[in-house]
C-alpha distance (Angstrom), angle and dihedral (degrees) to the residues before:
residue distance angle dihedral
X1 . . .
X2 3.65 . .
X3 3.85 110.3 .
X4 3.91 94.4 -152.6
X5 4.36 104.2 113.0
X6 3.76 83.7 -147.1
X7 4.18 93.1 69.9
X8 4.17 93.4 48.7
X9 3.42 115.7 59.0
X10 3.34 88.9 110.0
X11 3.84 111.3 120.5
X12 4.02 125.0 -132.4
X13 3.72 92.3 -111.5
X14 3.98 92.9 57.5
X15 4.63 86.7 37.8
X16 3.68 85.8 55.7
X17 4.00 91.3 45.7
X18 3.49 93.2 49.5
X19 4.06 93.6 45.8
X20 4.25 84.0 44.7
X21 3.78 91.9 56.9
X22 3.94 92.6 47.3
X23 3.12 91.9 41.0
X24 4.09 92.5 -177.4
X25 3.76 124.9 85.6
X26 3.66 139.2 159.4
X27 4.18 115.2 -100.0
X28 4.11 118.5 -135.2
X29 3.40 120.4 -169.4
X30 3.86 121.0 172.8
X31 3.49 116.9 -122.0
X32 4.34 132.7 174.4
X33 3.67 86.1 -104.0
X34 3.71 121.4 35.4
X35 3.89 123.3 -29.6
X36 3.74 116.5 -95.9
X37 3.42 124.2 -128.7
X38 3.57 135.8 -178.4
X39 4.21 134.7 168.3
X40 3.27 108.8 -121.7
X41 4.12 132.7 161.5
X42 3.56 123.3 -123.2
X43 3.31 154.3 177.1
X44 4.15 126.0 -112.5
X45 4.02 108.6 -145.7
X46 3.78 109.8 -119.5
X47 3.91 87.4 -113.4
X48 3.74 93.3 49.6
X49 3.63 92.4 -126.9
X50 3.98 96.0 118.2
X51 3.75 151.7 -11.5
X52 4.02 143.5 -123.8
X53 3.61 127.2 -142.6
X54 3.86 135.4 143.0
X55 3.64 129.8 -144.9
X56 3.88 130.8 -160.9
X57 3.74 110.6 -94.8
X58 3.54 92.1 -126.4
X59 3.88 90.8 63.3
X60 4.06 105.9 101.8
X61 3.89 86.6 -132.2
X62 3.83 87.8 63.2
X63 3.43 88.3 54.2
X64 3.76 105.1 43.1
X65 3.83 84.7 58.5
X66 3.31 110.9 77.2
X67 3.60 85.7 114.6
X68 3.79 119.7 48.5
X69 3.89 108.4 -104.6
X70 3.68 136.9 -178.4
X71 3.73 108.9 -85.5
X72 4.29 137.3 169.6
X73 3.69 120.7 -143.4
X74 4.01 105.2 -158.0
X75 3.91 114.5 -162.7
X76 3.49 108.1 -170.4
X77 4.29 117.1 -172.6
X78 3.93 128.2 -175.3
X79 3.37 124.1 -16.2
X80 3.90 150.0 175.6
X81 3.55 165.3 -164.0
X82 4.10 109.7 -112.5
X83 4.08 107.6 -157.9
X84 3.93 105.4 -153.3
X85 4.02 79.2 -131.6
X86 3.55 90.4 81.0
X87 3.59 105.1 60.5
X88 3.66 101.9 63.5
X89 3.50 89.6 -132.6
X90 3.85 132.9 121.5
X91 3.76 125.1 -122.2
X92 4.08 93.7 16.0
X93 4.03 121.3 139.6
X94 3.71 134.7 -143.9
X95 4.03 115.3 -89.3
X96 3.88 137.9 152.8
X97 3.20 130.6 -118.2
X98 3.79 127.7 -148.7
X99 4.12 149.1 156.6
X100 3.46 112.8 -124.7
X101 4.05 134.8 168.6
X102 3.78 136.0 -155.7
X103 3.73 126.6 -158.2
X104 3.94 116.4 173.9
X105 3.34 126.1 179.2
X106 3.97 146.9 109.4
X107 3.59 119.7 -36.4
X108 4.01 112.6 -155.8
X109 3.96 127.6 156.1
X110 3.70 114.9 -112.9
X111 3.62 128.0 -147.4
X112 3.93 117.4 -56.7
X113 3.83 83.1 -135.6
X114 3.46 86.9 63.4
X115 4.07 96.0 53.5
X116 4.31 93.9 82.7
X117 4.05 89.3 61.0
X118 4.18 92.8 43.3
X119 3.53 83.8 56.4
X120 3.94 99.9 46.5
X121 3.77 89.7 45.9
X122 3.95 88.4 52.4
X123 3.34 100.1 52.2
X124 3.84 96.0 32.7
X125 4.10 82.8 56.5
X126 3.78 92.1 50.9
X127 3.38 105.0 35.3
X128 3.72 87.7 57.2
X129 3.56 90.7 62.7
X130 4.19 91.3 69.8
X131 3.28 94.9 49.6
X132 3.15 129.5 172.2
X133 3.67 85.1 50.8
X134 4.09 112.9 98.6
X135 4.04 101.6 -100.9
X136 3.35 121.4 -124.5
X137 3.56 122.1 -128.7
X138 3.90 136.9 -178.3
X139 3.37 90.8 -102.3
X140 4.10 86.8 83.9
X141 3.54 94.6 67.0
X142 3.90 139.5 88.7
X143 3.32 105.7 -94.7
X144 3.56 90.9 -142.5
X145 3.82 88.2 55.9
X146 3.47 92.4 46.4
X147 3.88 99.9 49.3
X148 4.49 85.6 52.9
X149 3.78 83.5 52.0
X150 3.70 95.8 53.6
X151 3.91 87.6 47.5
X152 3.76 90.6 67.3
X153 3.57 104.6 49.3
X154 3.68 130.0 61.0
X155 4.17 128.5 -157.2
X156 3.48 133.8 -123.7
X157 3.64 155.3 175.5
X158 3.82 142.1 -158.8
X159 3.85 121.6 -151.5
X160 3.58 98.1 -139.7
X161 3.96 109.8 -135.5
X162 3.71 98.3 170.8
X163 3.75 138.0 31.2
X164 4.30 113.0 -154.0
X165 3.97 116.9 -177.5
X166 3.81 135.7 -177.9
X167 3.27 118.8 -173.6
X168 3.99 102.3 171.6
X169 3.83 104.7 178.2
X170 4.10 102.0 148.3
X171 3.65 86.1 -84.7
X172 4.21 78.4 151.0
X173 3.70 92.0 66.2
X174 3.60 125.8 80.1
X175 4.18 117.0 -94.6
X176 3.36 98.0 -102.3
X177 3.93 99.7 49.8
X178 3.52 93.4 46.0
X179 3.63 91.7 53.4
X180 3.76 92.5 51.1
X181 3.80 97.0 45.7
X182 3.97 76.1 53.7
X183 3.56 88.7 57.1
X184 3.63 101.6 47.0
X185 4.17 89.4 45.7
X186 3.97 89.1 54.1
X187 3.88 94.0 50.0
X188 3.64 90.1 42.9
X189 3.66 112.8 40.2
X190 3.96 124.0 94.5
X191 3.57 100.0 -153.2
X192 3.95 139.5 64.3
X193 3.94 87.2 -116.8
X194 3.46 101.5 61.3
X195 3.61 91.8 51.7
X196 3.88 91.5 46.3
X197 3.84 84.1 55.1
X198 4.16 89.6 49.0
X199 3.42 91.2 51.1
X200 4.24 89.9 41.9
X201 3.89 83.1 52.8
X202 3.81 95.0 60.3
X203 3.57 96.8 61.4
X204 3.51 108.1 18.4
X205 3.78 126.5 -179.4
X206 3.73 95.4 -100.0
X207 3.63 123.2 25.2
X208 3.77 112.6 -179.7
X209 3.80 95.0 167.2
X210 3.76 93.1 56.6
X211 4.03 86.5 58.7
């Protein structure tokens, strides 16, 4: 995370919004060789205070974690390249600007019996978001099929005990050149991201230049 003050003044409550509405994050998990880390999507708790996933059995964080362990979940969300060009300003440098979240906490397997309702509540929570197409639901497979599946993958959840957020969006610049290098990155960019990030850049979550 970014150790400038100015890019976290973000709160927990808005983190754990932003890591809700991505809803898919890479998993780190210390290990004595090197850390494991697998992408995985999950589910924020209404109260904040933890979050479901699953992971194949196969995966060798499944099976370091037969104990819970200290674990991060980063959620990372649009980022860019910054060209000095586009802050009509002298004597500026390139950078990138991002969003990204932190959740640590401990990671501990829950129940297999609990594994069928993870899954529902997943897909449920996704499947919602292309509405109005009909949703599927588990229901619409073999249950044959479905009961190998659930064999193979193993469910999870991590206690979150802190919250980290960067939200480094040229808050460091003055006003105006943030909001033209915001400009020049919407009319520029090729992908729904960057201009998410523009339009993130315009009204940031801290703004000390506007004060």
């Amino acid at each position: 995370m970014h150790p400038n003050p100015t890019f976290r003044d973000a709160d927990a409550a808005q983190n754990l919004a932003f890591a809700r509405d991505r809803g898919f994050g890479v998993l780190t998990l210390s290990t004595d060789g090197a850390p494991l880390l697998s992408h995985v999507p999950f589910l924020v708790s209404g109260d904040g205070s933890c979050v479901d996933l699953h992971l194949v059995r196969s995966n060798p964080m499944a099976r370091a974690l037969r104990d819970p362990k200290t674990a991060c979940l980063a959620v990372s969300g649009p980022d860019s390249y910054v060209s000095p060009d586009w802050y009509d300003m002298d004597d500026q440098v390139p950078t990138w600007n991002y969003v990204a979240v932190h959740l640590t906490g401990t990671l501990a397997p829950l129940p297999q019996s609990d594994l069928p309702d993870l899954l529902d509540r997943l897909s449920d929570h996704f499947e919602a978001q292309l509405l109005p197409k009909p949703p599927w639901s588990s229901d619409k497979m073999d249950s044959e099929a479905y009961t190998r599946m659930l064999r193979m993958i193993q469910p999870f959840r991590l206690q979150i005990a802190d919250v980290q957020g960067t939200w480094k969006l040229g808050q460091n610049k003055p006003t105006e050149a943030r909001h033209a290098a915001a400009r020049q990155m919407a009319a520029q960019s090729v992908g729904s991201h960057t201009r998410e990030l523009a339009a993130m850049m315009q009204s940031p979550v801290s703004d000390p230049k506007k004060d």
